[in-house]
Each structure stands twice: as C-alpha cells, then as structure tokens.
NUZATOR-845209 format. One line per 5 residues: number of its first residue (from 1); for each residue x, y, z of C-alpha. Coordinates in nm, 4 decimals, m for minus. Last residue first. Example, Ala and Ser with C-alpha at 12.3 -4.5 7.8 and 13.67 -1.06 7.14 Angstrom:
REM residues 2
2> 1.3670 m0.1060 0.7140  1.2300 m0.4500 0.7800
***
This chain:
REM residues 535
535> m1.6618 2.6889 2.0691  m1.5999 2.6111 1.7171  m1.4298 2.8614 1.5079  m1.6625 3.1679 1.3332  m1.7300 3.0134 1.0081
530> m1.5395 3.1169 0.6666  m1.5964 2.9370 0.3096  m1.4334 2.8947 0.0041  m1.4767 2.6634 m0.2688  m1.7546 2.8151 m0.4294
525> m1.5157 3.1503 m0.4856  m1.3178 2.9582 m0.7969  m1.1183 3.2072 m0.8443  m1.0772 3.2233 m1.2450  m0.7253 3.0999 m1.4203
520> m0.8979 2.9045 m1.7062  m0.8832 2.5747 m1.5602  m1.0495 2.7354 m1.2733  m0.8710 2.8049 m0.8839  m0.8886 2.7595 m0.5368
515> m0.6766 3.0608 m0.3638  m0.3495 3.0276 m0.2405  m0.0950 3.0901 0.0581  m0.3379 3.1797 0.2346  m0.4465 3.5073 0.4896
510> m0.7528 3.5664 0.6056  m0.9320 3.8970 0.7123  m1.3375 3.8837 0.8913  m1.5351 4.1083 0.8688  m1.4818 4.3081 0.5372
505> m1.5169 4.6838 0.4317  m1.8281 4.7262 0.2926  m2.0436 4.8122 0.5530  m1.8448 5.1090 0.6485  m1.8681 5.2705 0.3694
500> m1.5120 5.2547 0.1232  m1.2207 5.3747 0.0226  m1.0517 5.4362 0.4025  m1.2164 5.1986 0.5920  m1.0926 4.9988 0.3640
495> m0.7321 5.1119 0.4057  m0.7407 5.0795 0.7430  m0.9019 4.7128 0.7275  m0.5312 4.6486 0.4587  m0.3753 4.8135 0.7329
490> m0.4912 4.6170 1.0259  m0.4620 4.2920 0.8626  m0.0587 4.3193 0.8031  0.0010 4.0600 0.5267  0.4025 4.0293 0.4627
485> 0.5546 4.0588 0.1355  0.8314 3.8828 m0.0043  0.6083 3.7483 m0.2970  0.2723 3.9612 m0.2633  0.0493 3.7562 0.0080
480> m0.2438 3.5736 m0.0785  m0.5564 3.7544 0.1254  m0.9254 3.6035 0.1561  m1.1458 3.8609 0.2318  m1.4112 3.7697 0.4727
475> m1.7821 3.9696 0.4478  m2.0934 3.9703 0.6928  m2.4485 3.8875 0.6251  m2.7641 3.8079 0.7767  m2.6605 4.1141 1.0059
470> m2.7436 3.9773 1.3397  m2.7190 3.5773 1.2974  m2.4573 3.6121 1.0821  m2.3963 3.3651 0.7246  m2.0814 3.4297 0.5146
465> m1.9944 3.6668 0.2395  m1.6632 3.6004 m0.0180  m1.3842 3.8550 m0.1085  m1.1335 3.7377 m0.2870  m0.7923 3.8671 m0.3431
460> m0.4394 3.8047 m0.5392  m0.0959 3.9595 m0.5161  m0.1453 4.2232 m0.2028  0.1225 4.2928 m0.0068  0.1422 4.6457 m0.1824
455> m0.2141 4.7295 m0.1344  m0.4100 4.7980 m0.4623  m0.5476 4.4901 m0.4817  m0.7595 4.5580 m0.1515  m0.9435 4.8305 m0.3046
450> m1.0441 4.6583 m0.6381  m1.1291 4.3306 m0.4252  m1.3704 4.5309 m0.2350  m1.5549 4.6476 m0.5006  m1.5232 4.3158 m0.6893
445> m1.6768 4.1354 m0.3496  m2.0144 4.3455 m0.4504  m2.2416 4.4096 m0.1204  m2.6076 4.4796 m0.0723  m2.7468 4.6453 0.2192
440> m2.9968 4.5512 0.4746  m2.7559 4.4727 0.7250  m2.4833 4.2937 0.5034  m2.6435 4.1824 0.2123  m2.3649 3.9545 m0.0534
435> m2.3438 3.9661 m0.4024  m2.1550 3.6723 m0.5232  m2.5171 3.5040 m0.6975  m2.5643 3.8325 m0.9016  m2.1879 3.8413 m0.9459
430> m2.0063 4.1458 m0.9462  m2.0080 4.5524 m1.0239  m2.0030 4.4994 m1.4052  m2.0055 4.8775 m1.5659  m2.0943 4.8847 m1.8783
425> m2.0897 5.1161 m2.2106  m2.3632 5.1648 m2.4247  m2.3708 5.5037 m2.5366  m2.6571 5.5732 m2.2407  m2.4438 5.4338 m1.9381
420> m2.4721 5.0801 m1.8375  m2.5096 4.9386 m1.5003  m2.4049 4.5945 m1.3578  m2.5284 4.2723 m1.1959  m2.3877 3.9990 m1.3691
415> m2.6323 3.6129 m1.3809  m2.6154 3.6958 m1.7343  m2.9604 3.5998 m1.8210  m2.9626 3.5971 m2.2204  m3.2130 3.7151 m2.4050
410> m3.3433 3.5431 m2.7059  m3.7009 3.6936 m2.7353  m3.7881 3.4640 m2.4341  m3.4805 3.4193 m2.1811  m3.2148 3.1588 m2.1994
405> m3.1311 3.1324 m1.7874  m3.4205 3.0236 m1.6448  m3.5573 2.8203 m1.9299  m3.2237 2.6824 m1.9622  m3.1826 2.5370 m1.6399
400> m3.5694 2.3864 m1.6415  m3.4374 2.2196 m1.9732  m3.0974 2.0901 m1.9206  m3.0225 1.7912 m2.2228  m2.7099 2.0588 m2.2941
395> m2.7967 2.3808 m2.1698  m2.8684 2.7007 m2.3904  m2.8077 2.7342 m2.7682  m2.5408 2.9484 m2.7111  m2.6026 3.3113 m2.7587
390> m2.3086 3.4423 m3.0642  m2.5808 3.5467 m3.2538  m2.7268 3.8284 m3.0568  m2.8980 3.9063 m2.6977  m2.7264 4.0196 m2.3318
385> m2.9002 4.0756 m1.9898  m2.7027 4.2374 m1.7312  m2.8681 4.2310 m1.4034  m2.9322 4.5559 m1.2217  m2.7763 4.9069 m1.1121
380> m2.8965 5.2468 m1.2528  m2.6759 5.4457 m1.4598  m2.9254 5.4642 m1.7647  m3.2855 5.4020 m1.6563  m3.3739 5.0656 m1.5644
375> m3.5870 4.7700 m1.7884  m3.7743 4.5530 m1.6269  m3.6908 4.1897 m1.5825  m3.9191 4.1931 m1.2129  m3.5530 4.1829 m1.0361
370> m3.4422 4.4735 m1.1694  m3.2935 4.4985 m1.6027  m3.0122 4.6175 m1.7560  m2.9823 4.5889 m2.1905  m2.7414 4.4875 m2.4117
365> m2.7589 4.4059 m2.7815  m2.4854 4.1720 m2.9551  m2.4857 4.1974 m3.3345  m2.1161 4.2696 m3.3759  m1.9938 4.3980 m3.0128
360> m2.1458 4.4922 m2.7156  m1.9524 4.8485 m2.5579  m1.6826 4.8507 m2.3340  m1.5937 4.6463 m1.9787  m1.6100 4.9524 m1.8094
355> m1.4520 5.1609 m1.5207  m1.0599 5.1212 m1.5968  m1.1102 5.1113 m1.9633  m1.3059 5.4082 m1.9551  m1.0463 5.5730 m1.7416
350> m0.7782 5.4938 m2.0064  m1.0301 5.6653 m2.2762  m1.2399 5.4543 m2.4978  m1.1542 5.5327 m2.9101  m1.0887 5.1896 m2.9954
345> m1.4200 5.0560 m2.7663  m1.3713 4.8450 m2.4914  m1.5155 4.4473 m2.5453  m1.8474 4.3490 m2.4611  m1.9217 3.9918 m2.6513
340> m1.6229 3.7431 m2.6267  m1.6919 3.4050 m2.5963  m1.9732 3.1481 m2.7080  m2.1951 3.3878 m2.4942  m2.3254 3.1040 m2.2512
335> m1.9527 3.0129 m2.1935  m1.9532 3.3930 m2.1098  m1.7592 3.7004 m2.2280  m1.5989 4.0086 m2.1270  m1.3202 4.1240 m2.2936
330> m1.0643 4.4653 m2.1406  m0.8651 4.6256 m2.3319  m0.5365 4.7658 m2.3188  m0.3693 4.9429 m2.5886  m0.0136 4.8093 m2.6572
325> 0.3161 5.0387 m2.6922  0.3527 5.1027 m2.3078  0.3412 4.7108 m2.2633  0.4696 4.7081 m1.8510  0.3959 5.0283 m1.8119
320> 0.0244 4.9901 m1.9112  0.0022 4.6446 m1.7216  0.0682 4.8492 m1.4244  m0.1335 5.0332 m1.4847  m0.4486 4.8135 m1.5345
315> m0.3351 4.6071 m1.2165  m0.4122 4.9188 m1.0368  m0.7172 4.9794 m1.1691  m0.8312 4.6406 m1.1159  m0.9708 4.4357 m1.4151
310> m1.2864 4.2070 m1.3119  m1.2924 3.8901 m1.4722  m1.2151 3.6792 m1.7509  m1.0581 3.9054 m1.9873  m0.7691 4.1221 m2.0195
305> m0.6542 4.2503 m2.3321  m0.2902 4.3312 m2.4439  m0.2961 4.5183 m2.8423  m0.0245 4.6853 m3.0354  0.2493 4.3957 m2.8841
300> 0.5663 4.4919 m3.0864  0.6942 4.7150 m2.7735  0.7090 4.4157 m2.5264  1.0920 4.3718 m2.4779  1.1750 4.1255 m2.2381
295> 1.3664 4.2537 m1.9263  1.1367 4.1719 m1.6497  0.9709 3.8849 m1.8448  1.2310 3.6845 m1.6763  1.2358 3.8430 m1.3234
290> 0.8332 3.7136 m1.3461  0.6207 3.9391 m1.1229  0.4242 4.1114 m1.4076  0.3720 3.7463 m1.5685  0.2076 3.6196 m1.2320
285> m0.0474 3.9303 m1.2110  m0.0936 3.9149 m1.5691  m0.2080 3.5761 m1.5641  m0.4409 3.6319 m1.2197  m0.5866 3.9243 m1.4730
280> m0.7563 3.6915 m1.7305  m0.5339 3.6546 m2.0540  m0.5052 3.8200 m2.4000  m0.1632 3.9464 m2.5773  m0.1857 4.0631 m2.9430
275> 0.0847 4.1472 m3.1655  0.3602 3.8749 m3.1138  0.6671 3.8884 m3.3650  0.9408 3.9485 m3.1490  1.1207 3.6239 m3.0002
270> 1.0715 3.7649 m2.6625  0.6925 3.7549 m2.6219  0.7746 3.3593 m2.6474  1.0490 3.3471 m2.3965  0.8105 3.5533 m2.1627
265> 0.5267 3.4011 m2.2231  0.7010 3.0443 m2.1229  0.8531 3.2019 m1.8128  0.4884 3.3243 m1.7237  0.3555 2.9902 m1.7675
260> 0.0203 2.9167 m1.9091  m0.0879 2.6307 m2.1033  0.0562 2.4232 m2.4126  0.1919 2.7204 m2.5855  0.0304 2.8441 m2.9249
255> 0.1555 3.1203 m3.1655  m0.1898 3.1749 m3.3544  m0.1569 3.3215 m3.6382  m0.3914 3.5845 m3.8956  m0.6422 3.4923 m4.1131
250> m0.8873 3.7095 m3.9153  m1.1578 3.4260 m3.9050  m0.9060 3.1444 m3.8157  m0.7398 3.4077 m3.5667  m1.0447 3.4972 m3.4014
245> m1.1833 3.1119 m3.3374  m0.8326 3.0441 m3.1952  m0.7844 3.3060 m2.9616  m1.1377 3.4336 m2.8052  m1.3233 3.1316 m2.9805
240> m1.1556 2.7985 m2.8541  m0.8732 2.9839 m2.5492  m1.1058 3.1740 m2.3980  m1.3860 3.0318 m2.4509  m1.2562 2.7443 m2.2209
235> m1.1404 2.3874 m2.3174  m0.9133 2.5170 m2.5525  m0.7111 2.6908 m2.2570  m0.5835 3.0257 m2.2795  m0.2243 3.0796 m2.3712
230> m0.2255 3.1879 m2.7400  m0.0407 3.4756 m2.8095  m0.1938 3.5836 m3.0702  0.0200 3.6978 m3.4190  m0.1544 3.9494 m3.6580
225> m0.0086 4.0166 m4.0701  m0.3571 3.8617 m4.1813  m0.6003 4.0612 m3.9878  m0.7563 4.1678 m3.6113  m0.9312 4.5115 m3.6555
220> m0.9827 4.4904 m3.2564  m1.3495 4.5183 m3.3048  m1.4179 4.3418 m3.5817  m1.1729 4.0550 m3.5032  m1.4068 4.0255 m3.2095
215> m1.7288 4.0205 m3.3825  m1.6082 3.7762 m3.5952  m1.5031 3.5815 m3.3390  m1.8724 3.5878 m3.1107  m2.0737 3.5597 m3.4587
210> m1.8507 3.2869 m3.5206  m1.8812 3.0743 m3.2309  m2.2901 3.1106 m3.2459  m2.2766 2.9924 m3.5797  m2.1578 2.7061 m3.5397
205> m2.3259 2.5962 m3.2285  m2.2082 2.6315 m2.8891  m2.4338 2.3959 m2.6330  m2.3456 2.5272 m2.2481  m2.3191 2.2465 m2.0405
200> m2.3663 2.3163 m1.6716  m2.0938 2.2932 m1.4357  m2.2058 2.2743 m1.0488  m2.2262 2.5495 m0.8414  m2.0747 2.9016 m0.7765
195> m1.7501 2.9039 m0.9541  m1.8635 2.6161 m1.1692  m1.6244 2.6607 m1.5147  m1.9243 2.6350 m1.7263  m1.9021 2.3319 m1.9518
190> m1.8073 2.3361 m2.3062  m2.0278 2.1439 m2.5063  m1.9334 2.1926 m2.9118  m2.0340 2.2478 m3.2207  m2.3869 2.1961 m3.2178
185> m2.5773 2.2503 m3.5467  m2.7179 2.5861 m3.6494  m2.4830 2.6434 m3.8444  m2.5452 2.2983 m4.0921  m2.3473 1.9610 m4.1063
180> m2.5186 1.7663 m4.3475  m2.2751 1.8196 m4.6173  m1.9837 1.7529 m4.4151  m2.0632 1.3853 m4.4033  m2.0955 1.3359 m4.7583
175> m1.7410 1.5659 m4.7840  m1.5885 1.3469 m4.5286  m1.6859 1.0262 m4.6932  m1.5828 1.1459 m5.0719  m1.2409 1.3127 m4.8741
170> m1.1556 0.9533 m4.7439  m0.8101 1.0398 m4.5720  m0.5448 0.7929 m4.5109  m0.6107 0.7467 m4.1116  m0.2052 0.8805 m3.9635
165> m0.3747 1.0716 m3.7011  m0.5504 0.7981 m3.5780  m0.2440 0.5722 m3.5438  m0.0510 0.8612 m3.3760  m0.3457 0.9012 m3.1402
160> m0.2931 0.5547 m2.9768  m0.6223 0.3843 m2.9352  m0.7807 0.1965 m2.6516  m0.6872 0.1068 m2.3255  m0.3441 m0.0626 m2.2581
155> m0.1782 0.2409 m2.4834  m0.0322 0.1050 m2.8180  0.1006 0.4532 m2.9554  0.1462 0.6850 m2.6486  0.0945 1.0664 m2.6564
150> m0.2153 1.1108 m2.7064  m0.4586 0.8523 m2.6263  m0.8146 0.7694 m2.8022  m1.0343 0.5759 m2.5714  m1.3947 0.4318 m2.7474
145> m1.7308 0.2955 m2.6103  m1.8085 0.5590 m2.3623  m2.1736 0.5936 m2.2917  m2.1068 0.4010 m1.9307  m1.8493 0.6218 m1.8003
140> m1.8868 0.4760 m1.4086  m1.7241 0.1631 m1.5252  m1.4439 0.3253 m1.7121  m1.2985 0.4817 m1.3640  m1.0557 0.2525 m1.3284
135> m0.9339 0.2204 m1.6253  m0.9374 0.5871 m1.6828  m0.7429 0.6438 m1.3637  m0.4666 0.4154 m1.5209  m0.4516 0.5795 m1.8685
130> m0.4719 0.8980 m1.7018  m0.1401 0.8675 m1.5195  m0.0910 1.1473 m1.3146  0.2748 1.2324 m1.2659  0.3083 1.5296 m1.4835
125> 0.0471 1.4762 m1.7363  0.0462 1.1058 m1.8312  m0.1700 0.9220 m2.1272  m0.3436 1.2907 m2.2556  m0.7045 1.2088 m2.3378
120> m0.9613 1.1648 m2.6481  m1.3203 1.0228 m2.5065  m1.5121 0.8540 m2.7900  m1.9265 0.8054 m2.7210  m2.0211 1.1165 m2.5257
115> m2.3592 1.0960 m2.3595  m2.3761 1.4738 m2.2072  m2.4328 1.4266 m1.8518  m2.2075 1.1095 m1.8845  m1.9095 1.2514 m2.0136
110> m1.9450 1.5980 m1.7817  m2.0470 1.4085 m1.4432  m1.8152 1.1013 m1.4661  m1.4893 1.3359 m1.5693  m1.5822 1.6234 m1.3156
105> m1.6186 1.4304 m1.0070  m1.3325 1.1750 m1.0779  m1.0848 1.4184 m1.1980  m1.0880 1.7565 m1.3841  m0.7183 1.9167 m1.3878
100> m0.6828 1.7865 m1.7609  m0.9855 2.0534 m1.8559  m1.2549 1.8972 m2.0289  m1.4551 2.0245 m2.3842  m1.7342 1.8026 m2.5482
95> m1.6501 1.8222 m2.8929  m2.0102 1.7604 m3.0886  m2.0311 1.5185 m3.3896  m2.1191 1.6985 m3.7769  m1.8365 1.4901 m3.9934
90> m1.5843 1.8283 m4.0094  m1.7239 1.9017 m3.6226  m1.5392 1.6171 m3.4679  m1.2387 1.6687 m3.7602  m1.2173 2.0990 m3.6212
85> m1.1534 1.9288 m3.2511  m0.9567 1.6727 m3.3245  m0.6990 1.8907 m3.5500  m0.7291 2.1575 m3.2603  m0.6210 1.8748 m2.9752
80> m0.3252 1.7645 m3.2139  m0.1871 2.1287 m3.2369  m0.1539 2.1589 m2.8904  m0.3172 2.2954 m2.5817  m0.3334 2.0637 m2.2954
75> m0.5743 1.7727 m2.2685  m0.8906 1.6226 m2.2026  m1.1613 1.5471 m2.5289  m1.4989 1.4534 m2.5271  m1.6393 1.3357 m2.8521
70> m1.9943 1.3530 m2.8895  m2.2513 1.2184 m3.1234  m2.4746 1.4433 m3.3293  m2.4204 1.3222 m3.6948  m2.2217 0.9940 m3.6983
65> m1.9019 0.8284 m3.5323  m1.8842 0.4790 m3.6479  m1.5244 0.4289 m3.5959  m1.4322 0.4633 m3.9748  m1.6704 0.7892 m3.9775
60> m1.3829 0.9251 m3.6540  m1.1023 0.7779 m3.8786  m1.2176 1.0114 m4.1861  m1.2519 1.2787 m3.9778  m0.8951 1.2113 m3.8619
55> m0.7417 1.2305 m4.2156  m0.9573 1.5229 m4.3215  m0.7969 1.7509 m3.9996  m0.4688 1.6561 m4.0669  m0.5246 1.7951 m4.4439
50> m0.7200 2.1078 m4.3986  m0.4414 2.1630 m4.1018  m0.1520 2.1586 m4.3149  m0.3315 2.3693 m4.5833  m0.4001 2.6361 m4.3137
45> m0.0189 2.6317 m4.2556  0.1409 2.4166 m3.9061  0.4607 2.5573 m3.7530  0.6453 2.2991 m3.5029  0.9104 2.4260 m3.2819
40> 0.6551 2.3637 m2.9439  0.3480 2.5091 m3.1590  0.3259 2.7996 m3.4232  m0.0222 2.7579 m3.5671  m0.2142 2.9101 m3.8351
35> 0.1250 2.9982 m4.1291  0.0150 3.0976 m4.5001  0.0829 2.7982 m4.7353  m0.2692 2.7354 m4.8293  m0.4179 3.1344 m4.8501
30> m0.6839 3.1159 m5.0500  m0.7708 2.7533 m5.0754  m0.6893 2.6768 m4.7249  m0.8469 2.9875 m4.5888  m1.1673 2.9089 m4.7766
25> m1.1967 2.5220 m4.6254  m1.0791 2.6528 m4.2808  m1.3914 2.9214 m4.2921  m1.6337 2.6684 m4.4501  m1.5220 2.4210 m4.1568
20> m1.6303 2.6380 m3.8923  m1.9777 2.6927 m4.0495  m2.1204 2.9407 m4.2289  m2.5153 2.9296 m4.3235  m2.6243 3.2932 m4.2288
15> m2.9740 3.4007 m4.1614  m2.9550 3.4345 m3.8189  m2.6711 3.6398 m3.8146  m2.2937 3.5965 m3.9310  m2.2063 3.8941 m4.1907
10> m2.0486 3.7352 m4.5410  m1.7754 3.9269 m4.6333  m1.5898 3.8755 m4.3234  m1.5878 3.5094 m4.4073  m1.3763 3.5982 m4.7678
5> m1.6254 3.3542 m4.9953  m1.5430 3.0451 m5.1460  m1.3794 3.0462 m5.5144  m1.5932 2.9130 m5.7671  m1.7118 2.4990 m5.7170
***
C-alpha cells in the first residue's frame, strides 16, 4: 500500500470514506515517534498507540466482539481509556461513553438503552468501589456479558485491564475486521448530559467526528508544533472530539490530566509548553481563583477557548488578563453536533467575542427559524438550526426523538434560541426549553446570569423560572457566593433593576453553597426548583 494520505488533504463531507483509524494509521506511518499523549509522567507516540490499540482489538475479536456491538466504558481520562476507545472502533463496535459520577439511574438506563455487551470501568474512584456496586447492580444490566477493570488485575468480576492490554496482537484479524468498518458507521454513543430531561443517545459516526475536528483545527490553524491542555472529559465532546479528535487530526499533542483541577492546570500550564487552553466557563471561574495559578506564567498559551455555555463579559476579561498573550474564543457545540461547530472567527473583535459564539465552521450551515420553522430576517430572535457533516446520526434505537429533533434536509434542531447577523455570526440568548414567560413576556436565564456574574460576590449563577398563578411565570436566581464574599440580595435586585426591564430581574433570590452539576462542568438547571414555602 503507497503512503496514506495527509487527513487535511482529503476534505470530510458526504462523500468521504475516512475513518478514525485511517487518521491514527497515517500519523503512525508518517510521523511514528512524534509525541500524542503526555499522561501522569508517561508520554505515549502515535506508534505507541497504533500498537496498544492493535493488541486490545485483537482481545475485543478474542471475546467475540463483532461489527456493531457496544462497549460502554466509565472512567477518568487516561491513556488506557483512549487505547479502548480507538480498539472498539479499530474492529467496527460502538464506545458507549459514561461519566464515573453516573450511578444506579444512569448506569442501568445508558447500558441497557443502548444494548452494550462489555462494560470497561475504574475498580475504586475515591471511596466508591465500582467493583462492588457493579455486582450488585449486574442483574438490572441484562445485555452485559463481559466486565473489564482498570486498575486491578484479578478483580472478583471479570477481567483485569492489564491482562487485556497485554493480548499479543493479531494484525491479519484486526485488519479483516477493520476492513468493514466504513464512515458512516457508528463510532460512538455519547449521551446528552440531561440538563433538562433525561439523556438521550446521540449516535457519532466516523465521519461525523471528523468533520466536527477538522473543522476545528481549521479554524484555530491547530498543527504539529501545538500542545492542548486536555482537561475535558472523554465521555463528553468536549474532551473526545474538541481535544482529542483535534489533536489526532492536527498532529499536534495532547497533554492529558485525569479530570479537572485547577491546582493540576496550574502545575501543568507551568511546565511551559502548552498552546491551547479549552474549558467551559465554571473551569475558568475555579482556575482564576486558584492562589496557585496566581503566579504561573501563561504567556506561551496563543489560544484559551471557552466552551460549553454562555461566556460572561466579565468572566471574558478577566480571562483576558489572566492569558494576555492568548486570543480568546469562544466553541459552541452539541453532543448532537459531534462537537465543536460555531467557533469565533480569527479576525472577530473582543466585543464580538463577548456578544457571539462566531461563525459555523467547515461545512456547517446555520440558519434561525420561529416556531412554524420559517426562516427570520437577520437580527431577529428564534431557534438555531444547524446542518453539515459533523450532525450525528440522531438517537440511538430513539425514533419519535429523532424525528423531532433531526430535521428533513439534514437540519438539526438545536433546542437554542438565538439570532444571527448577516456575515454569519450568532448570538445564543438561552435555552429554548430554559426560556421562561413572565406576564406575557419571554425570559432568557443567560441574560440574567450575565448581569448577576458581574457582581463581586458572585462566583457562579443560575437563573431558573417557576410556576405563578398571576404571571404564569416568575424567575429565582440561584446565588453561590464568591470565596470570602457575602451575598447581599438587595444589591444584586438593585443591580438588576439596574441592567435590565423590570420583568427580567428575578423573583425570588437564593443563596447555596453549590449548584448541581454535569460531568462536563454544565449546571445542571433540571435539578433545581423553587416553590413558595408551605403554609
């Protein structure tokens, strides 16, 4: 076979046949000894990985694994969880992606809604013993036939990793395996974080997750000599396509830490050779306030992008000060989306990056549409509706869910009501499903959260509406106080009143001492709720 392709060569659209594996298998042969991963001490080349990753494909085919099935998978970041991850997809099985803070609920609903056969988890994290919870709970995980453990190697139940790991490879096996695997195939399930409802699986194929990363390397001109920071979960776009996904396309290294800690970024933004920075604004909030990251030096990072959610101005300068040699940019992205596919434009203005999330990237079109799906003029509000190759290929085994959601003509829903200027750049103003009508009119929690972050006892916000019998609608803002700080209710009402009409500005203030969270560092706003007390 001639040398394979460069990936960026070869645009990824609808016609395109690259798959995850074809972009490994070229950067192995081109550039073998060139450093992927830096992990815990432990740096891992593309030609390491090729090899790890052949050795556990070749155990997943030993264990009967075939085209299609699923493997879910629980754990922290590491080098291990990518090796099982690119080895699922090397023999043409689906990674179904769980976050280690699931439990009961999550674990029965996510393995069984989508049929997986192997389930790959952490023994222990912290004090929670997953071996023993897993035991228990195996009755209620029917489709599961097979545990595979990290971290122990004779666990009660099932396999140790280290065992699988350590599979000689079979590369006539993998390579008959691999030849079926197309880009249209699934690639992995990663289920929607739930912040209003229950997690639905979103089906990633191949080619969707590349025409989201190469987009992104694209647009942020991402290459060989770049470093990520990588601190957002695998089991969230985030984390699989935003970070690693990028950095395989780019060629460039990942510099991996297990999950976030802002003592942990701060040791590793220390060492001096990071270039890009990406996490969702609660992360900057807690690595602003860290003493230790207080007297790091941050000039080497050229790029810090914020993602997730809604960017505050404030929070936006104060990330300028903090990196005055990076550009900020803000990523916006969906499961549904595969990851990133807005993202600010090079030549956007500070204010532009403080008002919009950017301009669609790679193939991705963008349009605004009312409630009857028809288009609006330029500057008018509506839902967000998004099309290209990085789509997912809607809801695993979901169909009434899709339908609503995975438009004809390949439009996505976004479920984000927004406006968009005529060069193509949006404004998100908040969730279709947050949105809130006080009185006849409609309220975005982001608006209000944008004011209320700007308050000096402020470190994190959400806004949330609740049923009244005369308004339909009225508004509580749940307050955590700034470290040191205390919450005074009348001034951050004052300063609402302030900012805003008088609709907007909320009902009802509480203060806690935190907020219900994602895996990947969202506010999860289904879990809160506000009632007048009982009489």
């Amino acid at each position: 076979m001639g040398p394979l392709p460069d990936p960026l060569a070869l645009p990824v659209t609808d016609n395109s046949d690259l798959t995850l594996l074809t972009v490994l298998d070229h950067r192995a042969a081109t550039t073998p000894d060139s450093t992927f991963i830096e992990f815990m001490g432990e740096t891992v080349t593309f030609a390491d990985l090729s090899g790890r990753v052949d050795r556990v494909a070749t155990a997943w085919l030993q264990m009967g694994l075939a085209h299609g099935d699923r493997v879910g998978i629980a754990s922290r970041n590491s080098v291990d969880w990518l090796v099982a991850y690119l080895a699922t997809v090397r023999v043409g099985a689906v990674l179904v992606t769980l976050s280690i803070m699931y439990r009961e609920r999550e674990f029965t609903h996510m393995l069984g809604q989508s049929g997986a056969r192997v389930l790959l988890c952490e023994s222990a994290v912290a004090d929670f013993d997953f071996q023993a919870f897993l035991s228990d709970l195996r009755p209620q995980l029917p489709s599961v036939e097979q545990f595979v453990f990290f971290g122990t190697e004779q666990p009660a139940l099932g396999h140790g990793w280290t065992g699988i790991a350590a599979t000689p490879a079979d590369p006539v096996a993998v390579a008959a395996a691999f030849d079926r695997v197309r880009a249209t195939d699934p690639a992995v399930i990663l289920y929607t974080s739930g912040t209003t409802g229950q997690p639905k699986g979103a089906t990633l194929t191949h080619r969707s997750l590349l025409g989201s990363a190469v987009g992104q390397v694209e647009r942020y001109a991402q290459g060989p000599d770049d470093t990520m920071l990588g601190v957002m979960p695998f089991n969230h776009v985030g984390g699989l396509t935003c970070t690693v996904g990028s950095s395989l396309v780019s060629g460039g290294a990942v510099a991996l830490l297990p999950g976030f800690h802002p003592d942990l970024v701060a040791e590793a933004i220390a060492r001096g050779h990071i270039t890009l920075f990406a996490g969702v604004p609660t992360m900057y909030t807690m690595l602003l306030a860290s003493e230790t990251f207080a007297a790091v030096d941050t000039t080497r990072i050229r790029t810090c992008v914020v993602g997730g959610s809604n960017l505050e101005p404030a929070l936006a300068e104060r990330v300028r000060a903090a990196f005055p040699s990076a550009r900020l940019s803000n990523l916006y992205g969906l499961s549904e989306t595969s990851g990133a596919s807005v993202i600010s434009h090079p030549d956007d203005s500070p204010d532009l990056v403080d008002t919009t999330i950017g301009t669609p990237i790679g193939d991705v079109q963008a349009r605004i549409v009312d409630d009857s799906g028809d288009l609006v003029p330029p500057g008018a509000e509506g839902e967000l509706q998004l099309r290209g190759t990085s789509v997912a290929d809607g809801y695993w085994d979901m169909p009434a869910e899709t339908r609503s959601t995975f438009l004809p003509d390949g439009w996505l829903a976004t479920g984000d009501m927004g406006t968009m200027t005529g060069d193509g750049h949006i404004t998100i103003r908040g969730r279709k499903k947050e949105m809130y009508v006080r009185g006849g009119y409609n309220v975005y929690p982001a608006e209000i959260e944008n004011v209320l972050s700007t308050h000096r006892s402020v470190a994190l916000c959400a806004v949330i509406g609740y049923p009244d019998p005369t308004f339909g609608e009225k508004g509580c803002a749940f307050i955590v106080p700034a470290p040191g700080q205390v919450v005074d209710i009348d001034e951050l009402r004052g300063l609402c009143t302030q900012q805003l009409a008088a609709y907007k500005v909320p009902d009802q203030f509480e203060v806690v001492d935190s907020l219900p969270m994602t895996p990947a560092g969202k506010i999860r706003k289904s879990e809160l709720t506000w009632g007048p007390p009982a009489q």
